[in-house]
C-alpha positions as CSV (number, residue, x, y, z in Angstrom):
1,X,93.3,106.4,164.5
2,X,94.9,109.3,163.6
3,X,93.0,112.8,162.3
4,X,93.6,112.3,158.3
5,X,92.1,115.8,158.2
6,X,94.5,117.5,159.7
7,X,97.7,115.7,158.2
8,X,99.3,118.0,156.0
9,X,101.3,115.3,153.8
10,X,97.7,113.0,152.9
11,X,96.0,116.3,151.9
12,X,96.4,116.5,148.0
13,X,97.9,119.0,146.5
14,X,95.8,122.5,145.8
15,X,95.4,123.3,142.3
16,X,97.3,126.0,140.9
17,X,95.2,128.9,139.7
18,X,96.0,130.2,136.1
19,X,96.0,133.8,135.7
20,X,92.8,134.8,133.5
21,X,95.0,136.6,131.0
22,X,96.7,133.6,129.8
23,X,97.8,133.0,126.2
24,X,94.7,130.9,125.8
25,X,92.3,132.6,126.7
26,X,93.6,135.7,124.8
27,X,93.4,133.5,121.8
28,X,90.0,132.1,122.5
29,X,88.8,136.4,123.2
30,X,90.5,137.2,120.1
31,X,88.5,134.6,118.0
32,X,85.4,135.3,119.7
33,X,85.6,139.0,118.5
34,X,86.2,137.9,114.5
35,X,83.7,135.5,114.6
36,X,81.2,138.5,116.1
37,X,82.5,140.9,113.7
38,X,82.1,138.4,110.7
39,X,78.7,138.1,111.7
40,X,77.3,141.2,112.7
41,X,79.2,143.6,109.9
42,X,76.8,145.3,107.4
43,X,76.8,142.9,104.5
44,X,76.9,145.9,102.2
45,X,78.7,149.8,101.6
46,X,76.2,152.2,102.7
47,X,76.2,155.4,100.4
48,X,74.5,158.3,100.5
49,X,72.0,159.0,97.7
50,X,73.9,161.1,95.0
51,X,72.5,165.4,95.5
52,X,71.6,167.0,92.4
53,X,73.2,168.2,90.0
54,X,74.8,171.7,91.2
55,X,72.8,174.6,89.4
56,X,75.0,177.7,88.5
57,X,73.0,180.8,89.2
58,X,72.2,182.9,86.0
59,X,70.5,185.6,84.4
60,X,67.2,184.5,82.2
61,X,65.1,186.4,79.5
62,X,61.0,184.9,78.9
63,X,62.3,182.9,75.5
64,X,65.5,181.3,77.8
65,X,63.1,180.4,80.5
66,X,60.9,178.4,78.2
67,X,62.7,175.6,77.5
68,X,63.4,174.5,81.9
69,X,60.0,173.1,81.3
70,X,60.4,169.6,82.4
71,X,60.3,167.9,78.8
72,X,63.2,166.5,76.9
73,X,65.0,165.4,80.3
74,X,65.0,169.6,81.3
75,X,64.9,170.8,84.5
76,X,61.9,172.4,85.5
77,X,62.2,175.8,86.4
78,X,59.6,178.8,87.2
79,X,59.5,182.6,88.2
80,X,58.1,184.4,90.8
81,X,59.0,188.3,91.2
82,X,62.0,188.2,88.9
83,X,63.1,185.2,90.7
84,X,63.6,182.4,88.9
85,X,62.9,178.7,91.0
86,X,64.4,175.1,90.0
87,X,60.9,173.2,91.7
88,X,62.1,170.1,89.8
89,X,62.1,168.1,93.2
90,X,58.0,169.1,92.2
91,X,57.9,168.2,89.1
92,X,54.7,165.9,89.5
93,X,52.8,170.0,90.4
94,X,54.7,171.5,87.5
95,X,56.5,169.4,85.1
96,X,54.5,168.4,82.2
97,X,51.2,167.0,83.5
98,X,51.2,168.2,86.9
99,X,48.3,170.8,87.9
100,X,50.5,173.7,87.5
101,X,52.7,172.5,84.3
102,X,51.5,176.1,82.3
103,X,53.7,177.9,84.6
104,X,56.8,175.9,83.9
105,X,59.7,177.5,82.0
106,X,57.6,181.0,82.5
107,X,56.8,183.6,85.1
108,X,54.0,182.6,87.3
109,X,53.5,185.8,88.9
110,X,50.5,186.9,88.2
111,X,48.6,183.3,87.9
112,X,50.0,182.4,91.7
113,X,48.6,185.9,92.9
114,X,45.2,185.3,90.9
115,X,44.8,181.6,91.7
116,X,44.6,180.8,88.4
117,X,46.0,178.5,86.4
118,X,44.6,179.7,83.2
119,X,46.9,180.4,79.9
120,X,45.5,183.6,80.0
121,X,47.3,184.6,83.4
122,X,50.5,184.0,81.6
123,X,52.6,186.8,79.7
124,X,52.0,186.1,76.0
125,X,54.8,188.1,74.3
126,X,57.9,186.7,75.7
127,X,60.3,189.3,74.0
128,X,57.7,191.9,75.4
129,X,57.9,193.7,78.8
130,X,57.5,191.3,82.3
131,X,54.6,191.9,83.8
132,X,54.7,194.7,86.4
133,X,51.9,193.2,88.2
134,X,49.5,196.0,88.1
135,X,46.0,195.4,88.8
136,X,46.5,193.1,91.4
137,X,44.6,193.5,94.9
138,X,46.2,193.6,98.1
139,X,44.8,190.3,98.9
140,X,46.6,189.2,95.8
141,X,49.7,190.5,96.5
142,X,49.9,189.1,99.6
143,X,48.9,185.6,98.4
144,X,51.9,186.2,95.7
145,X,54.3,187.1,98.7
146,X,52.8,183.8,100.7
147,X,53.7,182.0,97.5
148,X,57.3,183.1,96.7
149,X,58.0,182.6,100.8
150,X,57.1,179.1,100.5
151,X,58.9,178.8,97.2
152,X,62.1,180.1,99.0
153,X,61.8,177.9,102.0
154,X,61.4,175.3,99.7
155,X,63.3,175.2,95.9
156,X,66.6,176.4,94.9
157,X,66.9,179.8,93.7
158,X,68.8,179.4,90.3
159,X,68.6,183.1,88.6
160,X,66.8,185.7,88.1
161,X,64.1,186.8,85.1
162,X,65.2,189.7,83.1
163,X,63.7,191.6,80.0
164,X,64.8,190.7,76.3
165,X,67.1,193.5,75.8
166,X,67.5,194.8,79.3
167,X,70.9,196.2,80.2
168,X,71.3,192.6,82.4
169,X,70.2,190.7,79.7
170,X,72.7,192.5,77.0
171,X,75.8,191.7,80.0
172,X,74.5,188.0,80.4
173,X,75.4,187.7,76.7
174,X,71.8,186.9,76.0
């Protein structure tokens, strides 16, 4: 009998090996990665929330001040040492309502110094003088500074509080 195993013309034929980069298997990869990207894309546009609206910076007087006091769709705006603030991304502590809403649209110097939130801490004749802060303590003043610090780390310095008939006021056209 004779060895079939070592016969070279009964052996069949060995297979012939494809090469893995064949046009099939490219087509095959390629829809595998549509079908992926179909299903694992974002079904929405991601945007970024809108900023707000740019603020030009400008000179203010007590009576121009007022109005930034949150109602009627206003901005809400306050002073400390000449410097005015747009705190409107705190408008539930000072827009109308809000714990502090007496020093909106005014200069809350003297009430942030005091820790007061009393109408009388408030400057009652707007076309008057600003309040030079006289009388105040050390311990006040440096709660004041603590206060315009934080309000500087934190809101959007958009002017600066001037007299009614102050030489800036009279070139601001106001």
């Amino acid at each position: 009998m004779a060895d079939v195993a070592n016969d070279p013309q009964s052996a069949p034929p060995a297979a012939q090996a494809l090469p893995i980069a064949s046009p099939i298997n490219l087509l095959l990869l390629s829809l595998v990665v549509v079908i992926a990207y179909l299903r694992l894309r974002p079904a929405y546009t991601t945007s970024l929330p809108k900023g707000p609206a740019p603020a030009v910076f400008r000179t203010f007087t007590p009576p121009t001040l007022l109005p930034f006091n949150g109602q009627k769709g206003q901005p809400v705006y306050l002073a400390v040492k000449g410097r005015v603030f747009d705190v409107t991304p705190g408008k539930n502590f000072y827009g109308p309502n809000g714990p502090y809403a007496n020093f909106a649209g005014r200069d809350a110097s003297r009430g942030l110094a005091c820790g007061s939130f009393d109408e009388d801490m408030l400057t009652e004749d707007l076309n008057g003088p600003l309040d030079t802060l006289e009388g105040l303590n050390e311990e006040e003043i440096d709660a004041l500074n603590g206060w315009e610090q934080r309000f500087q780390e934190k809101y959007l310095v958009v002017g600066n509080l001037v007299p009614v008939g102050s030489e800036e006021a009279k070139a601001a056209g106001l």
